[in-house]
GUNUSE-728910 format. One record per residue (C-alpha): residue number from 0; residue in three letters; y, z, x. Coordinates in steps of 0.25 Angstrom, whole numbers, plus 5000, padded with zeros to 4 digits. Each point is the difference from the previous one (the first is absolute). Example, Ala and Ser with C-alpha at 12.3 -4.5 7.8 and 13.67 -1.06 7.14 Angstrom:
GUNUSE-728910
[r 0, "ALA", [4982, 5031, 5049]]
[r 1, "SER", [5014, 4998, 5006]]
//
This chain:
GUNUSE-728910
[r 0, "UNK", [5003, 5119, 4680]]
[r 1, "UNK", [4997, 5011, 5010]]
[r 2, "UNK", [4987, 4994, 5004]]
[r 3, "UNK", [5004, 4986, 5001]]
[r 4, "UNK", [5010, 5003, 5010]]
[r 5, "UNK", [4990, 5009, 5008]]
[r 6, "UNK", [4992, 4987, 4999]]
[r 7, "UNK", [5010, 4993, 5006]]
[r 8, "UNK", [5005, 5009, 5010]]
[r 9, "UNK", [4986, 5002, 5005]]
[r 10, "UNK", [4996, 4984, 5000]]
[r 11, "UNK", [5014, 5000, 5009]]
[r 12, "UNK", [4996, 5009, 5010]]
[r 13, "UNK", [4985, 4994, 5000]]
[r 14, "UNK", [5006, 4987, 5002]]
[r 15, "UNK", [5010, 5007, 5012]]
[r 16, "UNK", [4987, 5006, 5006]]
[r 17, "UNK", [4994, 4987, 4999]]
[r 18, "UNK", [5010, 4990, 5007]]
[r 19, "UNK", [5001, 5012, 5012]]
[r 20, "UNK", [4986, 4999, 5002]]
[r 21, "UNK", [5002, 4987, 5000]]
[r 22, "UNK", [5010, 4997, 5008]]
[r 23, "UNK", [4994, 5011, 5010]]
[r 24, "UNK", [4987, 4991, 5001]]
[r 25, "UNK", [5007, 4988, 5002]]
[r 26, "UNK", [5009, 5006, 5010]]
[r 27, "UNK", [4988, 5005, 5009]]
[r 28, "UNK", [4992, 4987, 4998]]
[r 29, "UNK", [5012, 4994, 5005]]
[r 30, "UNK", [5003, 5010, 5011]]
[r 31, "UNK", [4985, 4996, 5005]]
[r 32, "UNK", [5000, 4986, 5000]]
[r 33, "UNK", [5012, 5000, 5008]]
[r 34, "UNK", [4993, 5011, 5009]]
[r 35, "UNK", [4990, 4989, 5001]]
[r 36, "UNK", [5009, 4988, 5000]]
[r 37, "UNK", [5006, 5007, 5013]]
[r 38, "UNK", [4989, 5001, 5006]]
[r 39, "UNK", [4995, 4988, 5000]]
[r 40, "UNK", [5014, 4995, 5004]]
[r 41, "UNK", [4997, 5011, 5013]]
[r 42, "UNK", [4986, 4994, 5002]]
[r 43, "UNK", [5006, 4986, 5001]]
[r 44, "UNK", [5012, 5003, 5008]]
[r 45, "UNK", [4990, 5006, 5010]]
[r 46, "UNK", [4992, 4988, 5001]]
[r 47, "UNK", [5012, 4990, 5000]]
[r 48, "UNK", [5001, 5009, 5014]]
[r 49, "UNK", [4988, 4998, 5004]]
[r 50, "UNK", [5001, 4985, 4999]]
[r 51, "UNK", [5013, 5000, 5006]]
[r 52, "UNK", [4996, 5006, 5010]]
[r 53, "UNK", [4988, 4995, 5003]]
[r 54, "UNK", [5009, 4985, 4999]]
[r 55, "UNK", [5009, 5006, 5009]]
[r 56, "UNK", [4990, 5002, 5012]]
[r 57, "UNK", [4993, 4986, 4999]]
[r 58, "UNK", [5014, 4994, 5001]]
[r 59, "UNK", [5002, 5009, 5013]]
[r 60, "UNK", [4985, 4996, 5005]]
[r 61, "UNK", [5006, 4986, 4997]]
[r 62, "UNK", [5014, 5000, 5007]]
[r 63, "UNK", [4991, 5008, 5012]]
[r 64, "UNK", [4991, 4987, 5001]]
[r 65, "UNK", [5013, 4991, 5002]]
[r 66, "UNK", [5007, 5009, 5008]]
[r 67, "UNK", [4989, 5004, 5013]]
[r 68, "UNK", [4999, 4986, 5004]]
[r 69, "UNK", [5016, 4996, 5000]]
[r 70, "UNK", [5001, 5013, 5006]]
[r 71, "UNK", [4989, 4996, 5010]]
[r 72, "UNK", [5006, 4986, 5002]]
[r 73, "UNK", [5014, 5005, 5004]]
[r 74, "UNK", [4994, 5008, 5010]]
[r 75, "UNK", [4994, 4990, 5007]]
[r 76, "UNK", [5010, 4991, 5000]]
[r 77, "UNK", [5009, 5010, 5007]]
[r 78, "UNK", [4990, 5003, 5010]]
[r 79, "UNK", [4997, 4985, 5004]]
[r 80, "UNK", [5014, 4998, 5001]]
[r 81, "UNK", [5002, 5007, 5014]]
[r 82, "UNK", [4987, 5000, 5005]]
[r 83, "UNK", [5005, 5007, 5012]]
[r 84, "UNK", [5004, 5012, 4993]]
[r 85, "UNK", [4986, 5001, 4994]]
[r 86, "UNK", [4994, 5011, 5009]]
[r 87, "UNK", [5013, 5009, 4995]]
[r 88, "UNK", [4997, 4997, 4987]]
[r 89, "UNK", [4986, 5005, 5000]]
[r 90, "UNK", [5000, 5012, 4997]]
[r 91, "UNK", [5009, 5000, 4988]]
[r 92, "UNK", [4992, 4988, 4995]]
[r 93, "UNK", [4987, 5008, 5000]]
[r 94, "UNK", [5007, 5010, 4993]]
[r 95, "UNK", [5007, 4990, 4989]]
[r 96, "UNK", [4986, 4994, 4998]]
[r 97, "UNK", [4993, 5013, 4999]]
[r 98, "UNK", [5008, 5004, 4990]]
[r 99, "UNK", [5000, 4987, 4991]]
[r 100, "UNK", [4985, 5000, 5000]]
[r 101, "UNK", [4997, 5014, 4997]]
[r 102, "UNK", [5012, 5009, 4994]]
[r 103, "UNK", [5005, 4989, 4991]]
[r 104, "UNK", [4989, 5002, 4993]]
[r 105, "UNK", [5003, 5014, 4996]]
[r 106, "UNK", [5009, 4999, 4989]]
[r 107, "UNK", [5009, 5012, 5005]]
[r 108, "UNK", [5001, 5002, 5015]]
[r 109, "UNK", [5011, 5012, 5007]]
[r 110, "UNK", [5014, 4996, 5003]]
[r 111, "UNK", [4997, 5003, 5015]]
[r 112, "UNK", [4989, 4989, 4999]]
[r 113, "UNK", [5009, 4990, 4994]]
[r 114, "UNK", [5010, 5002, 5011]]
[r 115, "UNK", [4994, 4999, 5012]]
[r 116, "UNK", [4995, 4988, 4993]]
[r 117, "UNK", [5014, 4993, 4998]]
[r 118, "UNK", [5002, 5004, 5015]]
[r 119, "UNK", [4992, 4994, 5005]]
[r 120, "UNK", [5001, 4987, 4990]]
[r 121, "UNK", [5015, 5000, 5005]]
[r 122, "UNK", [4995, 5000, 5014]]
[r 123, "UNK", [4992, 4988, 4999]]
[r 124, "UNK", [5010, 4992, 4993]]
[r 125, "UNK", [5010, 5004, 5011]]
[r 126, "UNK", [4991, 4990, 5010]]
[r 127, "UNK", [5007, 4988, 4994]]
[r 128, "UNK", [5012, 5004, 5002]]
[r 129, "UNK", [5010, 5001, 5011]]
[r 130, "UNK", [5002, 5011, 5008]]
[r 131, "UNK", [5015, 4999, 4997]]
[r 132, "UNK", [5000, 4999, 4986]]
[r 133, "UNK", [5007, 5010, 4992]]
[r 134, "UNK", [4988, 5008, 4994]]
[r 135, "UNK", [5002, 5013, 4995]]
[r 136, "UNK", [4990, 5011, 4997]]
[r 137, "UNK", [5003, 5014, 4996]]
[r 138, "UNK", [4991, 5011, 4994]]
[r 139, "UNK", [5003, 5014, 4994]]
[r 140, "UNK", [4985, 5006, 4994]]
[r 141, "UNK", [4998, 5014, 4999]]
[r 142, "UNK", [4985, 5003, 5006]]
[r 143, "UNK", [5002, 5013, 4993]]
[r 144, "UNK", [5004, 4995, 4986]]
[r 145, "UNK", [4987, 5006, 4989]]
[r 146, "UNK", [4995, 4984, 4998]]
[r 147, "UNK", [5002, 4995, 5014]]
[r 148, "UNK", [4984, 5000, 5002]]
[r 149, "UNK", [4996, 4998, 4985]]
[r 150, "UNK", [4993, 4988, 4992]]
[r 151, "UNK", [5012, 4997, 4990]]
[r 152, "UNK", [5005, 4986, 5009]]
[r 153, "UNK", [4995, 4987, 4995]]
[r 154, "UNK", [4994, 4993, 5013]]
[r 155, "UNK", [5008, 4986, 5005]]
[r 156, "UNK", [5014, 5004, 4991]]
[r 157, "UNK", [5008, 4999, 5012]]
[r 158, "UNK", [4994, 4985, 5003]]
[r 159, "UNK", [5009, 4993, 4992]]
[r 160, "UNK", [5013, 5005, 5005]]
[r 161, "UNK", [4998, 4999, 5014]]
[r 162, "UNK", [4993, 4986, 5000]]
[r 163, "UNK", [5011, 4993, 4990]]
[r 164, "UNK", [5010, 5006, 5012]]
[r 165, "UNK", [4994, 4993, 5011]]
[r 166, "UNK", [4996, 4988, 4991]]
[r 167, "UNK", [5014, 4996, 4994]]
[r 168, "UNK", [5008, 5004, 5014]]
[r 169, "UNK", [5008, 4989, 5006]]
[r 170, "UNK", [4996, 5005, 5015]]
[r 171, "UNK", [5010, 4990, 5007]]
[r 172, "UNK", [5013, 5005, 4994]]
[r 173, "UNK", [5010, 5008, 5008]]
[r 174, "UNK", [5001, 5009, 4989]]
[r 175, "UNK", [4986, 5001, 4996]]
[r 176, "UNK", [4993, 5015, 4998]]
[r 177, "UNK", [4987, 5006, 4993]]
[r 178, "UNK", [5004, 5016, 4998]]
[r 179, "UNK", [4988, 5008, 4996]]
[r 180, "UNK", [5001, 5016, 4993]]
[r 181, "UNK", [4989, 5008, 4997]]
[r 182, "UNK", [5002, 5014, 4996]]
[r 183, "UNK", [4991, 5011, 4992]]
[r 184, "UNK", [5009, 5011, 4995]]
[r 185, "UNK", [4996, 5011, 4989]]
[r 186, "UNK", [4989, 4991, 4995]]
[r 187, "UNK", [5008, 4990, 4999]]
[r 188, "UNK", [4997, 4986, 5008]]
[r 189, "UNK", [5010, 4990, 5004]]
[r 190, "UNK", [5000, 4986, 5006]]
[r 191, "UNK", [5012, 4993, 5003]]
[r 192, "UNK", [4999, 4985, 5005]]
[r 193, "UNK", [5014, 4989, 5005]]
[r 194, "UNK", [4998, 4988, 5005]]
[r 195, "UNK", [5009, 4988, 5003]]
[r 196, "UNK", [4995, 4988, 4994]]
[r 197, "UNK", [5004, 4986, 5002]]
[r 198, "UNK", [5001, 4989, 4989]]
[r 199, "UNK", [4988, 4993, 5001]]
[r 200, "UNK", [4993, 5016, 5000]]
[r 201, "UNK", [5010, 5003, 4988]]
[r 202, "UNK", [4993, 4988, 4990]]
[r 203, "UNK", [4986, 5002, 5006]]
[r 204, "UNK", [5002, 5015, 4996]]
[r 205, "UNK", [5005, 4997, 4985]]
[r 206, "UNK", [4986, 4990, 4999]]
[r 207, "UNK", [4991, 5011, 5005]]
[r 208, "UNK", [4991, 5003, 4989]]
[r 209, "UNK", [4986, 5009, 5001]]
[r 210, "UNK", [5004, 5011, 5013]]
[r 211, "UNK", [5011, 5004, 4992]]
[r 212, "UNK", [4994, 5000, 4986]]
[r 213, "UNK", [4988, 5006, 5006]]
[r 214, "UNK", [5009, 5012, 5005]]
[r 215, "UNK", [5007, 5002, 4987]]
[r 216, "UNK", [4989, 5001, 4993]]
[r 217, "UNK", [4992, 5008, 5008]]
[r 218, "UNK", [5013, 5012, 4999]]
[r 219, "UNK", [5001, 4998, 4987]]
[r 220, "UNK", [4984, 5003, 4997]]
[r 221, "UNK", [4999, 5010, 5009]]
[r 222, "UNK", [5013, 5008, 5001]]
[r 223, "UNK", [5006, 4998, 4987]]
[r 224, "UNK", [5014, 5007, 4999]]
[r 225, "UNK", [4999, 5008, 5011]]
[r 226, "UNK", [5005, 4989, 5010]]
[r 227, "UNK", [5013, 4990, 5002]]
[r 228, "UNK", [5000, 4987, 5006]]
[r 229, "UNK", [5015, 4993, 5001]]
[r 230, "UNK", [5000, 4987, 5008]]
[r 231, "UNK", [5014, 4994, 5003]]
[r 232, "UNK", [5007, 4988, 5008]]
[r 233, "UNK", [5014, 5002, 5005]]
[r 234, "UNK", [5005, 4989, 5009]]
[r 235, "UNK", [4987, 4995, 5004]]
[r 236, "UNK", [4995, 5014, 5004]]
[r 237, "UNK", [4987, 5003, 4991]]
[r 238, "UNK", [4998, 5016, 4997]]
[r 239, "UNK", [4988, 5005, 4993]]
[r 240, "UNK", [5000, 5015, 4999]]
[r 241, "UNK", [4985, 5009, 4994]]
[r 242, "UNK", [5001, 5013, 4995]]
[r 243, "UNK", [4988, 5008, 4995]]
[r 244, "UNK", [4999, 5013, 4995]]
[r 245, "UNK", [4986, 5005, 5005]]
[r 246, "UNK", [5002, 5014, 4996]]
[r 247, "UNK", [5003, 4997, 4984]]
[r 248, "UNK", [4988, 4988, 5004]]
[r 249, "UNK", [4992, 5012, 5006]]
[r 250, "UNK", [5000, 5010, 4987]]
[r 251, "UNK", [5000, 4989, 4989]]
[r 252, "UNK", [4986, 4996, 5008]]
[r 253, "UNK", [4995, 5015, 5003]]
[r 254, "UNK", [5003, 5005, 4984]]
[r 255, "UNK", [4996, 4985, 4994]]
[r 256, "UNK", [4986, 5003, 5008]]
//
């Protein structure tokens, strides 16, 4: 009786020996190919990047091969509209042009480049208008500030803002303004643009198509969540206001190369 019950006790514990030795091996062969699962799910995450990525920059090269020839012909078109006011103009066009042909092409230029640009691409819109017109510039930019002369500013951002404003203006109403704010704060930029607008530029506006998608996009590829765009109508007055925040931009570039 004795014996049989040894037997039994120690076939119990060699069958409890055996299912933790089993379940142990199971458990670390389980444990690894999960190790393995994860990082393959790793590997693949980084090459869904890549790719998006990689996608990301020939859209850019894309929207950049529709937008430089618009750009090019509103420029003109100013130009040629007060021939007489061409000689002025000169200067600022050469620097415009220069800038289209050689910084865009950079895929980051320095604030400082991008607003002496919008400058001088508010100066030569400003021939087609009269010298009477309610137009309204202000700048507040801290030369000082730690990105003023970095590469962290996508070349031509300000484009869209600035020649929607003189695009969709109604120039011969009494009330009629353009009011134009820049400002670079804390690495923060900031472009604030009103214009009056008149019915007919109301519903040509709401049927404009690839400037403003071609913006949007071109934000939303580049800066991701670290900017804001709010566009509003009030009473015939359009807003659009652009905030980007170079400096979170700025590190997110520095610690992701």
């Amino acid at each position: 009786m004795d014996g049989n019950y040894y037997m039994i006790h120690d076939y119990l514990i060699f069958i409890g020996v055996f299912a933790i030795f089993l379940f142990l091996t199971i458990s670390i062969y389980l444990f690894s190919q999960n190790q393995k699962l994860k990082q393959r799910n790793t590997k693949l995450s980084e090459t869904n990047k890549l790719i998006e990525q990689h996608l990301n920059e020939v859209r850019l090269e894309h929207i950049g091969t529709k937008l430089n020839p618009h750009l090019f012909k509103n420029i003109l078109n100013s130009v040629q509209s007060h021939a007489y006011q061409t000689y002025m103009s000169l200067d600022k066009l050469a620097n415009v042009l220069d800038y289209i042909l050689y910084e865009s092409n950079n895929k980051y230029v320095s604030p400082k480049e991008e607003l002496n640009f919008a400058l001088s691409l508010i100066e030569i819109n400003k021939i087609k208008i009269n010298p009477l017109f309610d137009f309204r510039i202000k700048s507040r930019i801290n030369k000082s500030d730690a990105l003023y002369e970095e590469k962290v500013f996508a070349p031509l951002i300000s484009v869209d803002l600035i020649e929607n404003a003189f695009k969709h203006t109604d120039f011969l109403a009494q009330d009629s303004f353009i009011s134009i704010y820049m400002e670079l704060e804390d690495s923060i930029f900031t472009m604030k643009v009103s214009n009056k607008a008149s019915l007919k530029n109301i519903l040509e506006k709401e049927k404009s198509g690839f400037g403003s998608q071609s913006f949007d996009q071109r934000l939303k590829m580049i800066y991701s969540t670290y900017y804001q765009l709010e566009r509003s109508s009030k009473n015939g007055i359009f807003t659009a206001e652009l905030k980007i925040n170079l400096g979170e931009f700025y590190d997110k570039m520095r610690y992701s190369g």
